[in-house]
VODRENMI-339650 format. One line per field, with one value per residue: residue number from 1; x, y, z of N, C-alpha, C, O in turn. Coordinates in steps of 0.05 Angstrom, whole numbers, m for minus. Layout:
% residues N
pos [NUM,...]
n_x [X,...]
n_y [Y,...]
n_z [Z,...]
ca_x [X,...]
ca_y [Y,...]
ca_z [Z,...]
c_x [X,...]
c_y [Y,...]
c_z [Z,...]
o_x [X,...]
o_y [Y,...]
o_z [Z,...]
This chain:
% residues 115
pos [1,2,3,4,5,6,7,8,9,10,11,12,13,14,15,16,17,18,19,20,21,22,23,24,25,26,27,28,29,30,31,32,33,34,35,36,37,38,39,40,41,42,43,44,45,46,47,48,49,50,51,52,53,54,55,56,57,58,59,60,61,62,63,64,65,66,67,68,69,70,71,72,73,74,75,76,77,78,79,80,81,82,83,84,85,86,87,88,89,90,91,92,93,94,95,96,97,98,99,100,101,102,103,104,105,106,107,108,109,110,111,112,113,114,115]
n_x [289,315,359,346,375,360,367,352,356,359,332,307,269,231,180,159,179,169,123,153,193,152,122,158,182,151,131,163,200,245,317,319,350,362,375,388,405,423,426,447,401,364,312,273,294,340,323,277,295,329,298,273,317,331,280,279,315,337,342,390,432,465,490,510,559,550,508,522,507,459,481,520,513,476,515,541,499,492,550,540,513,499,466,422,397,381,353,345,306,263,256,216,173,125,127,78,37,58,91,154,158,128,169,208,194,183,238,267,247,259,324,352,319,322,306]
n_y [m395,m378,m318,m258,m214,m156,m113,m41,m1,62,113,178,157,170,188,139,101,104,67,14,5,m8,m47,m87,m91,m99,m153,m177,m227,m260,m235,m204,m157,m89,m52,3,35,94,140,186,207,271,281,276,225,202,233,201,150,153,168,117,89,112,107,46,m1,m42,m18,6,53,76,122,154,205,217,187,128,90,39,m23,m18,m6,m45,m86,m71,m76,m130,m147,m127,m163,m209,m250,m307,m312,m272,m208,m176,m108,m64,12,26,m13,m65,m111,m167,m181,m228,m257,m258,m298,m337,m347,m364,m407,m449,m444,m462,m514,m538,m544,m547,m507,m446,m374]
n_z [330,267,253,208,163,141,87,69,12,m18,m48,m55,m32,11,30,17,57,106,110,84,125,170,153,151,209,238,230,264,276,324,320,277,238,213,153,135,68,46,m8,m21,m24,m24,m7,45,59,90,146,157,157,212,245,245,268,316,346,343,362,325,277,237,198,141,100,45,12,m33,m96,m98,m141,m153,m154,m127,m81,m64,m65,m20,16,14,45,94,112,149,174,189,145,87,66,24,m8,m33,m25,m25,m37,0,61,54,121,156,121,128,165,155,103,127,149,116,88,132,143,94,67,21,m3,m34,m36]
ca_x [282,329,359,342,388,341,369,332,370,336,344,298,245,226,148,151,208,160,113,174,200,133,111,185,186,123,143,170,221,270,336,318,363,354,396,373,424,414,444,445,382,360,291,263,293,357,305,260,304,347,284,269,337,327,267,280,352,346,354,421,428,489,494,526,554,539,496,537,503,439,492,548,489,466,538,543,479,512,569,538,488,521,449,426,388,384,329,343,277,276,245,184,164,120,115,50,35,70,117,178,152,115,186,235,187,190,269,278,234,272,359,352,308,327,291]
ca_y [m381,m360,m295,m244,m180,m142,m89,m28,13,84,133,187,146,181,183,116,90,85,36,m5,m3,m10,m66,m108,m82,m108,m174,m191,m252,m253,m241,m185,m135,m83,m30,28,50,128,134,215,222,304,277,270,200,213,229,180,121,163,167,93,73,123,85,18,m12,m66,m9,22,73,81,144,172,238,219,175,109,73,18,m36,m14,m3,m72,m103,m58,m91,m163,m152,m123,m181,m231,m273,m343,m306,m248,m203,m137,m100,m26,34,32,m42,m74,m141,m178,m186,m255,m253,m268,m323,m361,m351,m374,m432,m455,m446,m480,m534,m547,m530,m542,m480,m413,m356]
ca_z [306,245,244,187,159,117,72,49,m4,m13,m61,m63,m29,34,23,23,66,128,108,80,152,192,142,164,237,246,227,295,284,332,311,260,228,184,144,108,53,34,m36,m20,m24,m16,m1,78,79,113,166,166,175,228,266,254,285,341,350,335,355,302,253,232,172,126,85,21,5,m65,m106,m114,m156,m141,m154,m112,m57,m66,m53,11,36,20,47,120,122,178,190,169,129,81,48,2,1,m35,m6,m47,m27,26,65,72,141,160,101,135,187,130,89,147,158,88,83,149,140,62,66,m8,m17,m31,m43]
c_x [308,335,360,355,373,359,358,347,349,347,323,267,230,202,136,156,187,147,123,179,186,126,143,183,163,116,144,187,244,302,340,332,356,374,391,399,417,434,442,429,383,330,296,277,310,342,291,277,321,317,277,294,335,308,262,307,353,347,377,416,460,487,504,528,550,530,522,523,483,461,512,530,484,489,550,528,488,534,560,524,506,492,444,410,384,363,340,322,279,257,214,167,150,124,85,56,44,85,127,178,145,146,203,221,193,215,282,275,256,300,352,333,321,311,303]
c_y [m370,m332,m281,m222,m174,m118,m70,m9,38,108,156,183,157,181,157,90,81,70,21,m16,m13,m35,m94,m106,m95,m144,m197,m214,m241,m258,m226,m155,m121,m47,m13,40,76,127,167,223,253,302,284,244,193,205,224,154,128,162,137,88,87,106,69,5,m28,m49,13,41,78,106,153,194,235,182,145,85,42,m11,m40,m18,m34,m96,m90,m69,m114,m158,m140,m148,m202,m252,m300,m337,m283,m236,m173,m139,m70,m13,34,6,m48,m98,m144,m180,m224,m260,m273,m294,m348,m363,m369,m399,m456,m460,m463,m510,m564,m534,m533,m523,m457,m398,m327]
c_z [293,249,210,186,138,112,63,30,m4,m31,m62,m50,m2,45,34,45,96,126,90,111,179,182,153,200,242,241,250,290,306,320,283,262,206,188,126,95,45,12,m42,m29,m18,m13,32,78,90,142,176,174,202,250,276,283,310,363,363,342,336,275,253,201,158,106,67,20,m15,m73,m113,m134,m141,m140,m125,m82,m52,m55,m31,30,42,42,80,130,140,184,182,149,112,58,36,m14,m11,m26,m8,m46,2,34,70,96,145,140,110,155,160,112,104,149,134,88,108,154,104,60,42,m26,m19,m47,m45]
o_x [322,314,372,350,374,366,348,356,328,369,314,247,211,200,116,144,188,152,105,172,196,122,140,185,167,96,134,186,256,309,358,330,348,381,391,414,395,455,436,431,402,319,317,274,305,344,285,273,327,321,275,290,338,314,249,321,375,351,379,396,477,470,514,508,542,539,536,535,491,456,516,536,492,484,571,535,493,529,578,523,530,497,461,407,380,357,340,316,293,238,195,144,160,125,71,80,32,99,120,198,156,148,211,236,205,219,303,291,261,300,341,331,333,302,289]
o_y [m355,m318,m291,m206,m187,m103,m78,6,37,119,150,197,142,174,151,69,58,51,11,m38,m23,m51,m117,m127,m104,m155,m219,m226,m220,m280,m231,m137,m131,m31,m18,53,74,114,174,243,261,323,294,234,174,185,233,140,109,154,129,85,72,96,67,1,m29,m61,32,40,87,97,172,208,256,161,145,65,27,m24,m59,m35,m44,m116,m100,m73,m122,m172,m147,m153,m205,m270,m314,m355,m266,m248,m150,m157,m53,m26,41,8,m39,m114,m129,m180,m241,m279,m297,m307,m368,m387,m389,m417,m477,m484,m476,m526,m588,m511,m512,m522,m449,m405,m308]
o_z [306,250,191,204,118,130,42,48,8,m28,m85,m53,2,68,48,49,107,141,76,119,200,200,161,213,264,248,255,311,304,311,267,279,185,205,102,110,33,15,m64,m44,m5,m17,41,100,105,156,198,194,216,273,300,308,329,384,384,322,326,254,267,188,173,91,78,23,m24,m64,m133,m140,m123,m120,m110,m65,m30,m42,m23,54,64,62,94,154,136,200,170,133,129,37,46,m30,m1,m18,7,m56,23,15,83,100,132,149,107,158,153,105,93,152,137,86,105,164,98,51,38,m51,1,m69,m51]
């Protein structure tokens, strides 16, 4: 199976941030990563993804002391992603159930896809 680095960027989103993370985690591919950006939030979600990764080892958390910008965030997630494959996902978003299996099968099945 394909590995997957999922990104979640997070601004503000805390409310929502765990069924983002329960809806991916729940996933199950092997070979799944995932990275919650905090964009200094002053919400709870600091402390919700800090509990995920406590957790969860396949999640890590990066932090801001200040708001950098959804862009700048966005080329932080690129630039950690290392798998054969890569998903940025924001806080406020779910997966369907089988998502990512039905995606990887698709993209592995077709090298001339991307999604």
């Amino acid at each position: 199976m394909p590995s997957i680095d999922i990104a979640v960027p997070c601004y503000q989103y805390g409310h929502f941030l765990a069924d983002c993370l329960d809806s991916i985690l729940e996933q199950g591919p092997a070979g799944l990563r995932v990275l919650v950006l905090d964009n200094a939030s002053t919400d709870d979600s600091i402390e919700v993804a800090r509990e995920y990764a406590r957790r969860d080892g396949r999640v890590s958390v990066a932090t801001h002391a200040r708001n950098i910008g959804p862009t700048a965030c966005y080329n932080e997630a690129i630039d950690w992603a290392a798998a054969d494959y890569f998903l940025l996902i924001d806080a406020d978003d779910v997966l369907a159930p089988g998502a990512l299996q039905r995606a990887l099968a698709v993209l592995e099945a077709s090298p001339g896809v991307v999604m």
